[in-house]
Every structure is written in C-alpha cells, then in structure tokens.
C-alpha positions in Angstrom: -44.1 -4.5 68.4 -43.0 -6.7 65.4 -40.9 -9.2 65.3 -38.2 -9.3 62.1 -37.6 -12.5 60.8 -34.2 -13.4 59.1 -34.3 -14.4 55.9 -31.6 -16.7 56.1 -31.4 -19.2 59.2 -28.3 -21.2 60.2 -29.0 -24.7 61.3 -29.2 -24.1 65.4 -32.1 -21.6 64.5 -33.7 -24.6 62.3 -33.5 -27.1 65.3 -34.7 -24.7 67.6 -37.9 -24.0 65.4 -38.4 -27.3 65.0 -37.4 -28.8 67.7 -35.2 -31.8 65.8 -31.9 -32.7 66.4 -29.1 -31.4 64.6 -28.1 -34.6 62.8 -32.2 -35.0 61.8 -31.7 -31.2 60.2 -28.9 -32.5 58.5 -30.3 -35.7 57.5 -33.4 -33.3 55.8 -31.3 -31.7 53.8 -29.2 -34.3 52.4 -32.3 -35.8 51.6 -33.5 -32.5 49.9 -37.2 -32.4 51.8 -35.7 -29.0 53.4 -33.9 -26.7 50.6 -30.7 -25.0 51.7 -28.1 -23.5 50.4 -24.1 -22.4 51.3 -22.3 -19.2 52.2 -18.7 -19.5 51.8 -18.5 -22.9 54.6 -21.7 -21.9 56.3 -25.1 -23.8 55.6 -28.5 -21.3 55.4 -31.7 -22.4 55.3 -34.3 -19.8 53.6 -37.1 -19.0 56.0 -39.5 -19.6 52.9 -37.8 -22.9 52.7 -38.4 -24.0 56.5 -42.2 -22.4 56.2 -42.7 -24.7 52.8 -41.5 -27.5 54.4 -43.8 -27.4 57.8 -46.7 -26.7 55.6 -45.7 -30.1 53.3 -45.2 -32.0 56.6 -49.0 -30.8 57.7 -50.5 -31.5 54.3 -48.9 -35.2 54.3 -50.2 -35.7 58.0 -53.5 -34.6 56.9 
C-alpha cells in the first residue's frame, strides 16, 4: 500500500510534520527559510519546499 503525498500542504499539516508551533511555521516563512506561496487567502507550503528545508536544517546541524 502507498501512501500519496499532497503536493501542496496547509500550515496545520506543516506543524504536524514538524512538530513546531503554528506561530514558529509562521515565523519560517516570513523569514523565508521555508518557501510558500498563496491560494486566493490560503497559505501552501510545497512538499519539495518542507523536504528542502529539513534536509538544510540537517546539513547545518551536521
């Protein structure tokens, strides 16, 4: 069985995966370390964006 992955994620999905706090979510993308983007007065966050932002976070901890 596979699980399908949405392309888009809203920010609840974001702080789930991470597990961060929805102001800390917000506070990443103002600061633009996680890319998102806006549908009509919804905020999406690319699931390429989230995976290139854990991998930055684990390169910088390295």
């Amino acid at each position: 069985m596979t699980t399908v992955t949405p392309e888009l994620l809203t920010v609840p999905e974001v702080m789930a995966r991470l597990r961060l706090g929805r102001s800390t979510v917000y506070d990443l993308i103002r600061s633009r370390r996680l890319i998102s983007i806006t549908v009509g007065r919804s905020r999406r966050i690319p699931a390429d964006a989230l995976r290139d932002f854990i991998n930055r976070v684990i390169e910088e901890a390295a």
